[in-house]
NUMI-49410 format. One record per residue (C-alpha): residue in one letter; chain; x negated, y, z. Coordinates in steps of 0.25 Angstrom, whole numbers, plus 2048, in hexadecimal, padded with zeros to 3 digits. Layout:
SITE   residuo   cadena     x     y     z
SITE         a        A     X     Y     Z
...
This chain:
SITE   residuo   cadena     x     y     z
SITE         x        A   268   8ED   659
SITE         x        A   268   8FB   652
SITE         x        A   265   8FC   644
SITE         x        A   261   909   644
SITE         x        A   253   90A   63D
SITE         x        A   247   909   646
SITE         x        A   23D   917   647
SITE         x        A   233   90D   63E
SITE         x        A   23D   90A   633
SITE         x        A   242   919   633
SITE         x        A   234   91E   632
SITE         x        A   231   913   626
SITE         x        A   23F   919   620
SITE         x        A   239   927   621
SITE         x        A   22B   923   61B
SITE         x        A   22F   91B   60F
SITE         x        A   23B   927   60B
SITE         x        A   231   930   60E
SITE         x        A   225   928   604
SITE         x        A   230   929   5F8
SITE         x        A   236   935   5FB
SITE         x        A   227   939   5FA
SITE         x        A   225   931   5ED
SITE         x        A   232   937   5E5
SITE         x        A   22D   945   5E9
SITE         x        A   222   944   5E3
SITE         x        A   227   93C   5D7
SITE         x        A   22F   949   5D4
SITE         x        A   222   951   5D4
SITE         x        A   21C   955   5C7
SITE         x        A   212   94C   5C1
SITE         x        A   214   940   5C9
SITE         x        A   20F   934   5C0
SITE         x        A   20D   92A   5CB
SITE         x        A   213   928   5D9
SITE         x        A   208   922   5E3
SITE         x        A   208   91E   5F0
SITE         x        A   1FD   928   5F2
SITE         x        A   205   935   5EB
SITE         x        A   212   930   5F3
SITE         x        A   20C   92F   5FF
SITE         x        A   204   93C   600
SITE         x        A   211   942   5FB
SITE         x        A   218   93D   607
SITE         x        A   20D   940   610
SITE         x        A   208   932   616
SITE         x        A   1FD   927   611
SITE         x        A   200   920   605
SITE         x        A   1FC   912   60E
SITE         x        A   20A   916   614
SITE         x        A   212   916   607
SITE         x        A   20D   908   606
SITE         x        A   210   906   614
SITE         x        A   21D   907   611
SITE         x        A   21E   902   602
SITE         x        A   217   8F3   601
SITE         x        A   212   8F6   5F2
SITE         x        A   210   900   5E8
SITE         x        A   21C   8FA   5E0
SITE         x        A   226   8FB   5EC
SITE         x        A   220   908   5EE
SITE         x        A   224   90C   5E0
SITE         x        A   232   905   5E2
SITE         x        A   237   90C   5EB
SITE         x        A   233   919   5E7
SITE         x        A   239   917   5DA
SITE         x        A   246   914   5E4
SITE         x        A   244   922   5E9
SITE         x        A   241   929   5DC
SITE         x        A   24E   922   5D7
SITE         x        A   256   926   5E1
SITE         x        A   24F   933   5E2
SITE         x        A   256   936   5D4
SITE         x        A   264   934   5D9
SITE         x        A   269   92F   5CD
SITE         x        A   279   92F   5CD
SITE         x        A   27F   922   5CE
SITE         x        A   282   919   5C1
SITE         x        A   28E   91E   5B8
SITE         x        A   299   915   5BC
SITE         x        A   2A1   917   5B0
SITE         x        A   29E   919   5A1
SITE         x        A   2A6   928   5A1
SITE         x        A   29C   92B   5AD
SITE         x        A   28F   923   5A5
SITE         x        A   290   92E   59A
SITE         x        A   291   93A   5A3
SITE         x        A   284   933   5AC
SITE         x        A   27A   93B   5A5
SITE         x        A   281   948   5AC
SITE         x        A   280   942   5B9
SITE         x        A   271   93B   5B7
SITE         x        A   26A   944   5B0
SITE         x        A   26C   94E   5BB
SITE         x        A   265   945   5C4
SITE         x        A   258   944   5BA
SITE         x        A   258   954   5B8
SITE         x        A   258   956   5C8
SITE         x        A   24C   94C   5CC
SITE         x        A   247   94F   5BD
SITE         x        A   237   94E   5C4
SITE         x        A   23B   942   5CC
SITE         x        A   241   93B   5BD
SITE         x        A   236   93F   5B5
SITE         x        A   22A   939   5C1
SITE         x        A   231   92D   5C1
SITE         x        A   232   92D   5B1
SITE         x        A   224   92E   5B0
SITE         x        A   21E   925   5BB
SITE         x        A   21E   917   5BF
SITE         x        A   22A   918   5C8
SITE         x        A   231   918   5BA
SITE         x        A   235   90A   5B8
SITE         x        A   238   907   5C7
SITE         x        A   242   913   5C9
SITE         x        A   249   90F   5BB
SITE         x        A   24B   902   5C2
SITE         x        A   252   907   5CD
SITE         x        A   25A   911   5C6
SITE         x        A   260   906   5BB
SITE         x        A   262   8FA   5C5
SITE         x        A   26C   903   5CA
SITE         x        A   273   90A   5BC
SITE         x        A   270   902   5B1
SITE         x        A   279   8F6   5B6
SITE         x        A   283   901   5B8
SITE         x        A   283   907   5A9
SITE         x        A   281   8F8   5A2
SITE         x        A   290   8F6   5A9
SITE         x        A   296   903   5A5
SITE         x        A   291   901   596
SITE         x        A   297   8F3   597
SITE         x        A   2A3   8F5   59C
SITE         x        A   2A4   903   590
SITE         x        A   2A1   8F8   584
SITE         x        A   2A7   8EB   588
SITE         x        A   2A8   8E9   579
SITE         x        A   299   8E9   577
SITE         x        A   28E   8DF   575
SITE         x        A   286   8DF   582
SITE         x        A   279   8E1   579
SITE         x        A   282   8EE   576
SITE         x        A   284   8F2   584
SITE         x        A   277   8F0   589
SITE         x        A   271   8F9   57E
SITE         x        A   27B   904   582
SITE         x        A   279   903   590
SITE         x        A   269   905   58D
SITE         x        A   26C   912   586
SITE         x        A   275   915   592
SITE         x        A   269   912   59B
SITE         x        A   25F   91A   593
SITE         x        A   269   926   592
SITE         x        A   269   925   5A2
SITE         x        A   25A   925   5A5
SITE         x        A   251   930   5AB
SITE         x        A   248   92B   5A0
SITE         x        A   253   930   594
SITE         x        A   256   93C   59C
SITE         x        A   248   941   59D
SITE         x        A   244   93D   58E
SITE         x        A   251   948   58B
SITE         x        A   24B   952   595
SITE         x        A   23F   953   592
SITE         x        A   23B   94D   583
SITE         x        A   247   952   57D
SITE         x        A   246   95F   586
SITE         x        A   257   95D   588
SITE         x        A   25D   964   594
SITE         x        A   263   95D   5A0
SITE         x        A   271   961   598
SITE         x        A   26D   95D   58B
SITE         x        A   266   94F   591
SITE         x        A   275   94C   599
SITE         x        A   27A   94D   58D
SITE         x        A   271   945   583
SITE         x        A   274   93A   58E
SITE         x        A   283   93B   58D
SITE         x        A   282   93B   57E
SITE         x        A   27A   92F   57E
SITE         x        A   283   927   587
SITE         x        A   28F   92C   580
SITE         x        A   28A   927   572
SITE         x        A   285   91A   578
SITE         x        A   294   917   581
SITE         x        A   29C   91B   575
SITE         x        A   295   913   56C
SITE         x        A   297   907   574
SITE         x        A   2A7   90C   578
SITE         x        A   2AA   912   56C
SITE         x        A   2B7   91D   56F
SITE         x        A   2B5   919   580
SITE         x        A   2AD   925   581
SITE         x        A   2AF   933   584
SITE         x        A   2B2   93D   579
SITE         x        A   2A6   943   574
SITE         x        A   2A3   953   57A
């Protein structure tokens, strides 16, 4: 028995990539303050009845296009060291400055909360475990409050506030990140960080 995808599953694959595909485009459109069935499917160029054909609700619509968008972002993996968590900014914030349209639809819609949620079930367990095993010697309470500031330091929403209320460049928002998770490790590891540039 072959499992090779039937010409119905290949063309259901085809459909539902083209549906988000469709809906990140235009999320990375200008003025985008909503993302419908409707604007989706006339951007891809089929009915919205076969957007729902092919998604069972509007919320597992929006699910899995807050999937797309996050993926769509191509954030680099979570640091897997503290020496690489404060040189992270360098390697995300890149990420945000090139999909800058894409960052700031999704800031400013209701895909927010659910891309948030798929980007931090996958680094926030990661950063809570480098900050632990950095200051062993702290209270839990100690830790969880520095790995928050980690978290805020690490977010589209931080990098966007710099870039566009404090009117910082893409190098000077790298590095009010870098300064912020130095500050924040050293104070928790005090003489384990690196020597100050």
């Amino acid at each position: 028995m072959s499992s090779r995808p039937t010409l119905t599953e290949r063309h259901t694959d085809a459909t539902q990539q083209l549906i988000l595909a469709s809906a990140v485009e235009l999320l990375a459109q200008a003025d985008v303050n909503d993302v419908t069935a409707r604007a989706v499917a006339r951007h891809a160029g089929i009915s919205e009845r076969t957007v729902f054909r092919y998604f069972a609700s509007r919320d597992a619509f929006l699910d899995a296009v807050a999937g797309a968008a996050a993926q769509g972002l191509q954030l680099p993996p979570p640091p897997a060291s503290v020496q690489a968590l404060r040189e992270y900014p360098a390697r995300l914030y890149p990420c945000f400055e090139d999909k800058a349209a894409l960052v700031q639809s999704v800031l400013h819609t209701e895909l927010f909360k659910r891309v948030r949620e798929k980007v931090i079930s996958q680094r926030w367990p990661s950063l809570d475990a480098l900050i632990d095993s950095h200051a062993p010697q702290c209270s839990a309470h100690e830790r969880r409050l520095a790995a928050i500031q980690v978290r805020y330091y690490l977010s589209a929403t931080t990098w966007h506030y710099h870039r566009f209320h404090f009117n910082l460049s893409p190098k000077e928002t790298v590095e009010c990140a870098q300064t912020a998770l130095r500050l924040c490790l050293d104070g928790l590891n005090p003489g384990a960080g690196a020597p100050i540039k």
